[in-house]
C-alpha positions in Angstrom: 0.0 0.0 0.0 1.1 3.3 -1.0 0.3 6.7 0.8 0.3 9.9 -0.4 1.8 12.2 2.3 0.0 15.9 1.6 0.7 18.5 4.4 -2.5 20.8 5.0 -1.6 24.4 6.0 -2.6 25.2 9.7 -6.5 26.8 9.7 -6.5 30.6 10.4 -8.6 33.3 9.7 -8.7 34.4 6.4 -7.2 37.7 5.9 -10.2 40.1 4.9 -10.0 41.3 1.1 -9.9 45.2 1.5 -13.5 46.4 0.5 -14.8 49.5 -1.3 -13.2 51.3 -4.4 -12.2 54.3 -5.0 -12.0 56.0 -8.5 -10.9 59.9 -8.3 -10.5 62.4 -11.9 -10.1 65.8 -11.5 -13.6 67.6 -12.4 -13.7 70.8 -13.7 -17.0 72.0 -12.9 -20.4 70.1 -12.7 -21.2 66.9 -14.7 -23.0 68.1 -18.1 -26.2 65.5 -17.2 -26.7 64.5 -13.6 -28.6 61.3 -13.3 -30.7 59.9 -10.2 -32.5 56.4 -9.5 -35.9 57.4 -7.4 -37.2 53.4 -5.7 -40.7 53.9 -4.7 -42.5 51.8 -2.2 -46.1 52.0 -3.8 -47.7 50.3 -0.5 -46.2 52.5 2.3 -46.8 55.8 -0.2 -50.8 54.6 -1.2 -51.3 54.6 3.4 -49.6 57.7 3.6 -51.6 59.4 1.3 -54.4 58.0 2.2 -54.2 58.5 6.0 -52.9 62.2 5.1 -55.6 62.9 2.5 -58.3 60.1 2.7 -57.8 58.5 -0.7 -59.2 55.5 -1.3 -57.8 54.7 -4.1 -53.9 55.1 -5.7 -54.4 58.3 -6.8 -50.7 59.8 -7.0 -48.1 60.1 -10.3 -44.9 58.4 -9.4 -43.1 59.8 -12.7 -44.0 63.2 -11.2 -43.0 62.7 -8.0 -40.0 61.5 -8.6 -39.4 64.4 -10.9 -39.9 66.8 -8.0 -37.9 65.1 -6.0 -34.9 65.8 -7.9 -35.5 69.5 -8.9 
């Protein structure tokens, strides 16, 4: 019988990978289009309004909203 004779390294914590990135450019001035991502949580917005202004049905423009949001 033959044996293979493999040496595991001792167990220790793996070393954390360093996290996050980091990209810098010099920026003359402001970006020519600025963009934004508006998430919406149609549930929790459809109560408020309708506890604040008694609709009883979805009666609000998301597009709009979100349009005012980022003026």
């Amino acid at each position: 019988m033959v044996y293979n004779s493999c040496y595991l390294l001792p167990v220790r914590h793996a070393e954390r990978p360093q996290a996050g990135l980091f990209f810098y450019w010099p920026m003359n001035g402001e970006l020519p289009v600025k963009r934004a991502v508006v998430f919406v949580d149609g549930q929790n917005l459809f109560h408020a309004a309708r506890e604040a202004f008694g609709y009883t049905y979805p009666n609000y423009d998301v597009s709009a909203l979100a349009k005012q949001i980022c003026v």
